[in-house]
NUKOLZA-802882 format. One record per residue (C-alpha): residue in one letter; x, y, z; residue number from 1. Coordinates in nm, 4 decimals. Layout:
NUKOLZA-802882
R   residuo         xx         yy         zz   num
R         A          X          Y          Z   NUM
...
end
This chain:
NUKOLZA-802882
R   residuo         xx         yy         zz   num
R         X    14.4723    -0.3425    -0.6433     1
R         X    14.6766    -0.1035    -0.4264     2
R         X    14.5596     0.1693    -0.6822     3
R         X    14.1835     0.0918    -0.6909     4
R         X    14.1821     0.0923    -0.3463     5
R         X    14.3275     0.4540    -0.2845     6
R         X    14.0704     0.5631    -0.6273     7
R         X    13.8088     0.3974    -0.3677     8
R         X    13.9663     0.6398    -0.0849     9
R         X    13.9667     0.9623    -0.2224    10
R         X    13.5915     0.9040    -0.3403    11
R         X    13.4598     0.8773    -0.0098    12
R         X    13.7155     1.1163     0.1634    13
R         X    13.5250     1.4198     0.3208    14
R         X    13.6500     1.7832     0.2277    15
R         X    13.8126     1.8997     0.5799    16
R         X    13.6332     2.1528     0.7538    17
R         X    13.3072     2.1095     0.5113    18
R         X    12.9183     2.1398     0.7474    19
R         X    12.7731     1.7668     0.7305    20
R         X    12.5083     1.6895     0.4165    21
R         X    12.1613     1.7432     0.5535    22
R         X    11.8766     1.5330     0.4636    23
R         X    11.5640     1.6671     0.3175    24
R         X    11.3763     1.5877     0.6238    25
R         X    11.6372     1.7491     0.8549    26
R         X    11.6435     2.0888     0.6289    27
R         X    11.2190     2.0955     0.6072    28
R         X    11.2526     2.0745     0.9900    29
R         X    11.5112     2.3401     1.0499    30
R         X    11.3432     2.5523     0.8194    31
R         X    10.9877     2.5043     1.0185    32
R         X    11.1392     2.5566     1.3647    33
R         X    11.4201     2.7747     1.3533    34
R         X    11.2882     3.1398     1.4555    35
R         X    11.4708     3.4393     1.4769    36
R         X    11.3147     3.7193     1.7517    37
R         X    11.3723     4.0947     1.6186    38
R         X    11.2126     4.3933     1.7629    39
R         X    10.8496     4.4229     1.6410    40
R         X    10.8554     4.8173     1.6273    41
R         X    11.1742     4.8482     1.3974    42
R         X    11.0933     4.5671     1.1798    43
R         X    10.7626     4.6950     1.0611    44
R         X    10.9196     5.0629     1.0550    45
R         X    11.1971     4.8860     0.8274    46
R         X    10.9979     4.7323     0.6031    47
R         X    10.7576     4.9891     0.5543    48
R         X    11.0674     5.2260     0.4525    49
R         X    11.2187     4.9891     0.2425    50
R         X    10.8646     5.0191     0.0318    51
R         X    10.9081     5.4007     0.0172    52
R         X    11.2988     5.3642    -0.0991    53
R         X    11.1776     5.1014    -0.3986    54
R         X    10.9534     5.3421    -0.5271    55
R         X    11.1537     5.6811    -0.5093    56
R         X    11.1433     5.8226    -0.8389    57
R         X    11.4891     5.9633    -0.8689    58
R         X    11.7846     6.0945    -0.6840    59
R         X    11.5996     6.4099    -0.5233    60
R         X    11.3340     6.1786    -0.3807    61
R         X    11.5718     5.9595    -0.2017    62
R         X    11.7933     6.2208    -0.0623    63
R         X    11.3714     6.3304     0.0673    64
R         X    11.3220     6.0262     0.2417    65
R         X    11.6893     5.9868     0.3745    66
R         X    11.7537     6.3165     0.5472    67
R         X    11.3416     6.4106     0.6021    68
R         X    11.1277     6.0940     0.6107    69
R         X    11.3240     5.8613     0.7561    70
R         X    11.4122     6.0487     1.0682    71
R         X    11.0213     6.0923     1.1196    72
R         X    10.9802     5.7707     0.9999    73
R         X    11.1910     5.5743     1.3558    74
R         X    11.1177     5.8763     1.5355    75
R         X    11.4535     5.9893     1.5825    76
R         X    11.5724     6.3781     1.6074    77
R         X    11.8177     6.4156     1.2884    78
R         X    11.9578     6.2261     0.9984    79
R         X    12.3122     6.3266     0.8222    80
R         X    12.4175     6.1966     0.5003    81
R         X    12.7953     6.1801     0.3728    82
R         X    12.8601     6.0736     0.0422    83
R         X    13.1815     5.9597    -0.1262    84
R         X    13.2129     6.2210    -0.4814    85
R         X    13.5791     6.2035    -0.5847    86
R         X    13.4791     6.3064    -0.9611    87
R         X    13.2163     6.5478    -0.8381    88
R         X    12.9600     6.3601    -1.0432    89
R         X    12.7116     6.4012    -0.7226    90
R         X    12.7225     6.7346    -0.7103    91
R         X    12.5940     6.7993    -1.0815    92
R         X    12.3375     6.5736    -1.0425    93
R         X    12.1955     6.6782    -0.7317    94
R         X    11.9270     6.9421    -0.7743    95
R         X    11.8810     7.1648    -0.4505    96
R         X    12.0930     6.9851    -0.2499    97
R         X    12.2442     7.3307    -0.0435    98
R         X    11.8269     7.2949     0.1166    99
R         X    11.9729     7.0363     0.3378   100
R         X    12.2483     7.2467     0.4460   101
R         X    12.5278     7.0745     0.6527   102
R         X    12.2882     6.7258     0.7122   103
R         X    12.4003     6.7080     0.3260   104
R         X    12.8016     6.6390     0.3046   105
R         X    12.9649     6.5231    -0.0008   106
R         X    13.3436     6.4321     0.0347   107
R         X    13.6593     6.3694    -0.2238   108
R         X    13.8279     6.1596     0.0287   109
R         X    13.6886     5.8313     0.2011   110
R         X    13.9285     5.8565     0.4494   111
R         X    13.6733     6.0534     0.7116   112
R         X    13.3469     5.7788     0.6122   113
R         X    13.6200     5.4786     0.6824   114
R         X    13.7427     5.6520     0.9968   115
R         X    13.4138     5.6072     1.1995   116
R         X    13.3934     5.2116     1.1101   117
R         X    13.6243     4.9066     1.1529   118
R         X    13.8276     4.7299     0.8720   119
R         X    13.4931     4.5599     0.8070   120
R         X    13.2156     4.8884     0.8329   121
R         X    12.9309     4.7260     1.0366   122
R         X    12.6067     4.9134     1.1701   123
R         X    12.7148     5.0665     1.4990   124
R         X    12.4955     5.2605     1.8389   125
R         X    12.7907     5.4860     1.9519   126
R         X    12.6507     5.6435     2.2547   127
R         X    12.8410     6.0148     2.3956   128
R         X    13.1433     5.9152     2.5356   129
R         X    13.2198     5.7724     2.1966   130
R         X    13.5058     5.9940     2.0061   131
R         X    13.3359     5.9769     1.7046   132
R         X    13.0207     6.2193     1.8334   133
R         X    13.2726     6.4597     1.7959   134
R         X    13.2530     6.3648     1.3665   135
R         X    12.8960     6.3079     1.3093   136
R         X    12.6112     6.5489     1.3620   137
R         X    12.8472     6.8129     1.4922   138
R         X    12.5821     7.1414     1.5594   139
R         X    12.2860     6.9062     1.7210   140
R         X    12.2192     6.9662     2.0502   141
R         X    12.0165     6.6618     2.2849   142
R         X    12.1427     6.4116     2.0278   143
R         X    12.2926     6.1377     2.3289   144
R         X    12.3355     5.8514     2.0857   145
R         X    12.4074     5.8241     1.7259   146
R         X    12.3523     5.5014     1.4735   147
R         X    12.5928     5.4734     1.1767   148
R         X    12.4884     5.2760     0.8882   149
R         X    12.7658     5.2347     0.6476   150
R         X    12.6696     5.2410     0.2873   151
R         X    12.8775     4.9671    -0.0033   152
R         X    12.8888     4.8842    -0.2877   153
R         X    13.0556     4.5646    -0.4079   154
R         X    13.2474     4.6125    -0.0461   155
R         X    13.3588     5.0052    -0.0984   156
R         X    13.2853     5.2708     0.1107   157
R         X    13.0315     5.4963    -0.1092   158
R         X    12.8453     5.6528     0.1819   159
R         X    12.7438     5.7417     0.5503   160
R         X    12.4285     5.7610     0.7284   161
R         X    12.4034     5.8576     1.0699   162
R         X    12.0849     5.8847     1.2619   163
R         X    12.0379     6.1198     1.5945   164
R         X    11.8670     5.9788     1.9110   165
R         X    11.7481     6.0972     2.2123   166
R         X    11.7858     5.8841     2.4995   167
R         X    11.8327     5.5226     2.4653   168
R         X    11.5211     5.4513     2.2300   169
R         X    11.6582     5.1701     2.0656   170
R         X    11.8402     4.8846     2.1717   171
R         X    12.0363     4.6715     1.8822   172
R         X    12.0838     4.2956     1.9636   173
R         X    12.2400     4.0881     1.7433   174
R         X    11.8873     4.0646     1.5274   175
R         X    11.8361     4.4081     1.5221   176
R         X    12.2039     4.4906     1.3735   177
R         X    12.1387     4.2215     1.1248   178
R         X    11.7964     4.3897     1.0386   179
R         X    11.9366     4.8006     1.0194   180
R         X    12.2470     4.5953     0.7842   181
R         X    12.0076     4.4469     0.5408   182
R         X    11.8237     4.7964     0.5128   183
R         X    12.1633     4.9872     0.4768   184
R         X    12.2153     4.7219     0.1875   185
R         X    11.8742     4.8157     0.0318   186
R         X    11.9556     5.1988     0.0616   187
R         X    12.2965     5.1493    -0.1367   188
R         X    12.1441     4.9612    -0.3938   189
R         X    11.8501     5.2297    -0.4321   190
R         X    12.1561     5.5167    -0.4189   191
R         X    12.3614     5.3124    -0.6700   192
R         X    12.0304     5.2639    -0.9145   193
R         X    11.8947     5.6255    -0.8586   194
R         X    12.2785     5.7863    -0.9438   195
R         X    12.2652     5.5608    -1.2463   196
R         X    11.8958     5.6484    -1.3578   197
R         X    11.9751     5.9910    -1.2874   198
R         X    12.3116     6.0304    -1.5270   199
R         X    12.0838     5.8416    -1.7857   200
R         X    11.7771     6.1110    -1.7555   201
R         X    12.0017     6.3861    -1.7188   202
R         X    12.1014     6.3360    -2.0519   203
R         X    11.7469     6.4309    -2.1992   204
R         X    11.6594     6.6864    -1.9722   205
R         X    11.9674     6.9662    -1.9948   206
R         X    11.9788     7.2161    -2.2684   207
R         X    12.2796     7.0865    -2.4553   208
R         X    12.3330     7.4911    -2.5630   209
R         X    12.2846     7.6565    -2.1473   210
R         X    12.3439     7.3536    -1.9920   211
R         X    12.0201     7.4175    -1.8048   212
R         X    11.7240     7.1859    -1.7863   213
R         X    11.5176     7.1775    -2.0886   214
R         X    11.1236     7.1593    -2.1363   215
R         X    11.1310     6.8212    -1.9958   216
R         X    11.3559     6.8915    -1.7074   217
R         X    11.1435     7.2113    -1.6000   218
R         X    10.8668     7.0072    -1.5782   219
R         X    11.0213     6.7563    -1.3227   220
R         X    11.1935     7.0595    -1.1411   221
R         X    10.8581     7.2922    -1.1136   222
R         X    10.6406     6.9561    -1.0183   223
R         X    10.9031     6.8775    -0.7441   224
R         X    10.9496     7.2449    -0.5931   225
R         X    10.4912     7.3071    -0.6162   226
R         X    10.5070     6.9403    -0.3687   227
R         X    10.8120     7.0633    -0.1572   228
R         X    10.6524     7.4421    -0.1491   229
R         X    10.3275     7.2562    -0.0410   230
R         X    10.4757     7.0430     0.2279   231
R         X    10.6854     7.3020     0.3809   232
R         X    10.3777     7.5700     0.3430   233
R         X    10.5650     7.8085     0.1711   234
R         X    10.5480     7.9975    -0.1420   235
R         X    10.7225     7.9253    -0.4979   236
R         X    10.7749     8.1710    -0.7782   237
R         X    10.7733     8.0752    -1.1196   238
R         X    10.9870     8.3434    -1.3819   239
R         X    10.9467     8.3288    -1.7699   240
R         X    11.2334     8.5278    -1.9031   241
R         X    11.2183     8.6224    -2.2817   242
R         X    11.4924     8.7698    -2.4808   243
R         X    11.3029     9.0778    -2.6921   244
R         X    11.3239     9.1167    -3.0313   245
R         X    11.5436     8.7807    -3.0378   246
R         X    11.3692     8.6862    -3.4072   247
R         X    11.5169     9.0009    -3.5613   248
R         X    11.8598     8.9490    -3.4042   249
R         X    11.8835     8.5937    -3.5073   250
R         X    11.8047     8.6706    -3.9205   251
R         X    12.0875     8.9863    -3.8867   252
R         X    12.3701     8.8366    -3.7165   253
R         X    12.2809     8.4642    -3.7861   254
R         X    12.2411     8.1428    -3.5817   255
R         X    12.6302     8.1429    -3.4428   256
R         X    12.5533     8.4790    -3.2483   257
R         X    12.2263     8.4499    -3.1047   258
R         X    12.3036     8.0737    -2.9923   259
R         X    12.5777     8.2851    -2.8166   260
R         X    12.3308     8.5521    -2.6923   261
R         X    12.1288     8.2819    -2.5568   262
R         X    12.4094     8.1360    -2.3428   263
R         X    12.5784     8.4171    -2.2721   264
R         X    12.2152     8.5933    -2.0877   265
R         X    12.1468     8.2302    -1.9436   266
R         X    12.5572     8.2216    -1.7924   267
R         X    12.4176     8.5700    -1.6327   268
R         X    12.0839     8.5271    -1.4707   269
R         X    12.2492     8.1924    -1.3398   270
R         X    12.5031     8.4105    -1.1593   271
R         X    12.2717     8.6039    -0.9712   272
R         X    12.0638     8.2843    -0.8983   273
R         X    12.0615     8.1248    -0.5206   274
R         X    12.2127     7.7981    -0.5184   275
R         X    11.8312     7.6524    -0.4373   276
R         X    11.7061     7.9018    -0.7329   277
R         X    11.6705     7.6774    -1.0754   278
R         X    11.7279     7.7960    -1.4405   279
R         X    11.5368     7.5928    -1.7433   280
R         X    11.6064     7.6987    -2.1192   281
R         X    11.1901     7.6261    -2.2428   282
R         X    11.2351     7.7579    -2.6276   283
R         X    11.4780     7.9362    -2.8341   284
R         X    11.4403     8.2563    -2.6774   285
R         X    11.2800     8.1814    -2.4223   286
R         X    11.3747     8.0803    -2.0545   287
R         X    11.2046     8.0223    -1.6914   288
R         X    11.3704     8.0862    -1.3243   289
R         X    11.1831     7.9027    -1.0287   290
R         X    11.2702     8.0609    -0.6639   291
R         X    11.1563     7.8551    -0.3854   292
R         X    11.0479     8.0161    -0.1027   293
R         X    10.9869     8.3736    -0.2574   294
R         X    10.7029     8.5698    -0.2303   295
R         X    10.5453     8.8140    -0.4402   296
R         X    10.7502     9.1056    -0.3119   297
R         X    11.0626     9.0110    -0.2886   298
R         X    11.0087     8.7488    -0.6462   299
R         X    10.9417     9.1449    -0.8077   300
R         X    11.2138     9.2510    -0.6462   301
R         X    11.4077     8.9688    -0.8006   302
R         X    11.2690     9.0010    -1.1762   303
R         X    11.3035     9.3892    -1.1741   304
R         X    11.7269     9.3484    -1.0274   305
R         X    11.7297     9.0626    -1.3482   306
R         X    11.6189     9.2886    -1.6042   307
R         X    11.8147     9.5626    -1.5086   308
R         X    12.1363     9.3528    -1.5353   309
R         X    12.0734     9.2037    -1.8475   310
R         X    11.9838     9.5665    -2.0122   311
R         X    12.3386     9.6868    -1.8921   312
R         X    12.4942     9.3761    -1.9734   313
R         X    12.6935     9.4515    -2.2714   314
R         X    12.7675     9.1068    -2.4638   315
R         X    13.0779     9.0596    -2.6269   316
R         X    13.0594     8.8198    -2.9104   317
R         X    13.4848     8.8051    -2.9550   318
R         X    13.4484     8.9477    -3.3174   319
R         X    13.4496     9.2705    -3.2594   320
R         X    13.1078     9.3577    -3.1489   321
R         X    12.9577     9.4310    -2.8832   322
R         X    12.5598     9.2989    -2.8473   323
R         X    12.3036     9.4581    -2.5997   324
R         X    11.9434     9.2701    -2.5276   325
R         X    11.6627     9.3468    -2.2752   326
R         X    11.3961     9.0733    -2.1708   327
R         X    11.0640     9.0474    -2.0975   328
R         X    10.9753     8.8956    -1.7653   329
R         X    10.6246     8.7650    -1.7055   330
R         X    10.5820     8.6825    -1.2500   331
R         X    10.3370     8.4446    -1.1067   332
R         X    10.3891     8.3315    -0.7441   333
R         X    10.1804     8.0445    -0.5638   334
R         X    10.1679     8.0856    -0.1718   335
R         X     9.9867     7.7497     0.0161   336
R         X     9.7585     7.9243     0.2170   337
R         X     9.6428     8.1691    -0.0371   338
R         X     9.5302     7.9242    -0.2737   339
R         X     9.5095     7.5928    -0.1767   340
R         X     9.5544     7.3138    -0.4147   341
R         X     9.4851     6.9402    -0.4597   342
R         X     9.5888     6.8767    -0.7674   343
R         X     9.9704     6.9684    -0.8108   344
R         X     9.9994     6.8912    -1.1808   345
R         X     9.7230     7.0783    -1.2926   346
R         X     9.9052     7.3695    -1.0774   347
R         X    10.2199     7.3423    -1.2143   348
R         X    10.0365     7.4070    -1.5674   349
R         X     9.8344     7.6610    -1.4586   350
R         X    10.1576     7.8550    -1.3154   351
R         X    10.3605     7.7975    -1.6029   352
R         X    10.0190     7.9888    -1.8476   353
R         X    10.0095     8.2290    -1.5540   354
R         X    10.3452     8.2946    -1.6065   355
R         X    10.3367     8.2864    -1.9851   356
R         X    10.0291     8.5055    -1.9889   357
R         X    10.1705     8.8020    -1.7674   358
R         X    10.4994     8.7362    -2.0108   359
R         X    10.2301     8.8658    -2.3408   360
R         X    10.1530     9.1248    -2.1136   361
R         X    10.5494     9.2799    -2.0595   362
R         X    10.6126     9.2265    -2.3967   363
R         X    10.2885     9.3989    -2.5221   364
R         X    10.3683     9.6840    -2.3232   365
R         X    10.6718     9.7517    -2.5337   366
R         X    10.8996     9.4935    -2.3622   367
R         X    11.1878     9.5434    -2.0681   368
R         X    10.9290     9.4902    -1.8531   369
R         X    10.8143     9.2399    -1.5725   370
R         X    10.4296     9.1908    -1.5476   371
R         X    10.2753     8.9735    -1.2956   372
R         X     9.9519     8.7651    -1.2716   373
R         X     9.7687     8.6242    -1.0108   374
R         X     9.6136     8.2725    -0.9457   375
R         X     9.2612     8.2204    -0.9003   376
R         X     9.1181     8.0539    -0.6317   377
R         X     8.8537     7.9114    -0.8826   378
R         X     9.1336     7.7617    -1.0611   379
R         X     9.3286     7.5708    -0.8420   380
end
C-alpha cells in the first residue's frame, strides 16, 4: 500500500519551478488581447528591409544594401560593417569590396567586435560620452549617437554593424530593441546563406587556369558594375585583351606553354589592375578588364600603359626559354549621361560586341594595338 501510494505521489507531483498548464480558452484569450506597442516608423522601415535582404542575389548585393541602402533606408548618416575573417575566406569572395573604403572592415581577431558588447552581445544606442565612439565610425564627423547591432551565428560573434545618427532620432524601448534584434538575426542568416551561396557559385565562375572569373563570372561582374556605374552616374570601361598570334604559339610549343603564357600575361595585367579594376579569362586567348569609373581618356591611357608592358614583358617558361607576346586591345567606354540606358542587360551585350568589334579592328590593323568604338545612342 505504502508503495502505491508514493507511485500515486510522484504522478501528480508538479516539476518545481515549471509556468502553470493553460487551458485552451485561457491561451485563445491571451493570444487575442495581449498587444505589444513598437514604433510605427521603424517597424514598417524594418520590415520593408527585411524584404530587400531576402531577395539579395549574392554577397555583393547585401554588402549594397548594408553599407548604402540601409543607411538611406532609417535615414541615418553612415553605416560601418566589421566582419569576423580569420581564414580570409571573405576577402576572396568579396568582389570590389576596397569601394567601401574604411565603412568595410574585415578582422582576424574577434576580440575588437566582442569588445563593444557584453558577455551576451545585445543591440545597443551608445550616445557620445560612450568610450566606444572612440571604436566605431572613427573619421565621421556630426555622428552624436551610434546603434550597434551584433551579428551571430549559432551564438558566435561573426559580425558588427553600426549605424550613425544625428541627434536623438530614435528612441529604443524595450519593443524597439526586441524589433532591431530580430532584424540583426535576419541579416546574419542572409550573411551566413549569401557566404555559403557565394563559395558554391564561385566555384563555376573562376577560370580554374588564371584564377579569374570566367564567361559566366564576367557576365555577373559587367551586369553589376553597368547598375553601380548607372546609380552612381559615372562611367565604366569595358577592355577585351587578346593574346596575338596565340594559335601559332600553341601548335609550336604545345598546350603546357601557352596554358603558361596565358597565366603568366593574366598574373601581369592583374598587377597593374586597381583593387576595384576586375580581370575575366572569356576564351583561350582571350581576356576582358572592366575599370569602373574610367573614362575614355584615361581607359586609353590605361590599354595603351597594358600593351606596352606586356610587349616588354619577357616570359620565362623555366626550361630555358624565354617567350615574348603582344595583345590586341579592343576599348569601349559607357558614360550615363552620354547615352542613357534602360535596359542594362541589353547594354552589357552591346558593350561586350562594342568591345569585341573594336578588338577585330586592332588586330586587323596588324595587332599590338588598342582600337576603340563608340556606343550609339540609337542602340542603347
Amino acid at each position: 500500500m505504502a508503495q502505491d501510494k508514493g507511485v500515486g505521489e510522484s504522478q501528480g507531483e508538479e516539476i518545481q519551478g515549471a509556468p502553470p498548464a493553460l487551458s485552451h480558452a485561457e491561451l485563445r484569450r491571451r493570444r487575442l488581447t495581449e498587444t505589444v506597442t513598437v514604433n510605427r516608423y521603424l517597424y514598417l522601415q524594418t520590415q520593408q528591409l527585411e524584404h530587400m535582404l531576402l531577395e539579395a542575389a549574392d554577397l555583393q548585393a547585401l554588402l549594397e544594401i548594408l553599407l548604402v541602402s540601409m543607411p538611406r533606408h532609417f535615414a541615418f548618416r553612415v553605416a560601418e560593417l566589421w566582419l569576423y575573417d580569420p581564414e580570409e575566406v571573405l576577402s576572396r569572395l568579396i568582389v570590389g569590396g576596397q569601394r567601401y573604403g574604411h565603412y568595410l572592415q574585415l578582422h582576424r581577431d574577434a576580440f575588437a567586435m566582442q569588445e563593444l558588447y557584453d558577455l551576451e552581445p545585445d543591440v545597443q544606442l551608445i550616445d557620445a560620452t560612450d568610450s566606444r565612439m572612440f571604436e566605431v565610425l572613427k573619421s565621421e564627423q556630426a555622428i552624436d549617437y551610434a546603434l550597434l547591432m551584433p551579428l551571430t551565428d549559432s551564438g558566435r560573434m561573426i559580425g558588427s554593424l553600426h549605424l550613425g545618427l544625428e541627434g536623438d532620432s530614435l528612441t529604443l524601448g524595450d519593443s524597439e530593441e526586441g524589433l532591431l534584434a530580430h532584424l540583426a538575426a535576419i541579416i546574419s542568416s542572409c550573411f551566413r546563406n549569401a557566404v555559403s551561396r557565394q563559395q558554391v557559385s564561385q566555384l563555376t565562375m573562376l577560370d580554374p587556369l588564371t584564377r579569374a572569373s570566367n564567361l559566366r563570372g564576367f557576365a555577373v561582374d559587367i551586369a553589376r558594375e553597368i547598375a553601380r556605374a548607372n546609380r552612381a552616374d559615372q562611367p565604366v570601361t569595358v577592355l577585351v585583351v587578346e593574346i596575338d598570334e596565340y594559335d601559332d604559339l600553341y601548335a609550336h610549343y604545345g598546350e603546357r606553354s601557352g596554358h603558361f603564357v596565358v597565366k603568366k600575361i593574366a598574373q601581369r595585367i592583374s598587377s597593374g589592375l586597381r583593387a576595384t579594376d576586375m580581370l575575366a579569362r572569356l576564351s583561350r586567348q582571350k581576356l576582358a578588364v572592366l575599370i569602373p569609373g574610367s573614362g575614355e581618356m584615361p581607359a586609353q591611357d590605361i590599354a595603351q600603359r597594358m600593351r606596352r608592358d606586356i610587349e616588354e614583358f619577357a616570359i620565362d617558361d623555366g626550361c630555358g626559354a624565354v617567350l615574348q607576346v603582344t595583345v590586341s586591345i579592343g576599348l569601349v567606354t559607357w558614360e550615363p549621361q552620354a547615352y542613357p540606358a534602360v535596359d542594362m542587360p541589353r547594354l552589357a551585350r552591346q558593350m561586350e560586341n562594342a568591345a569585341g568589334k573594336a578588338l577585330q579592328m586592332a588586330q586587323s590593323r596588324g595587332g599590338n594595338q588598342v582600337a576603340q568604338s563608340r556606343l550609339s545612342t540609337l542602340m542603347v
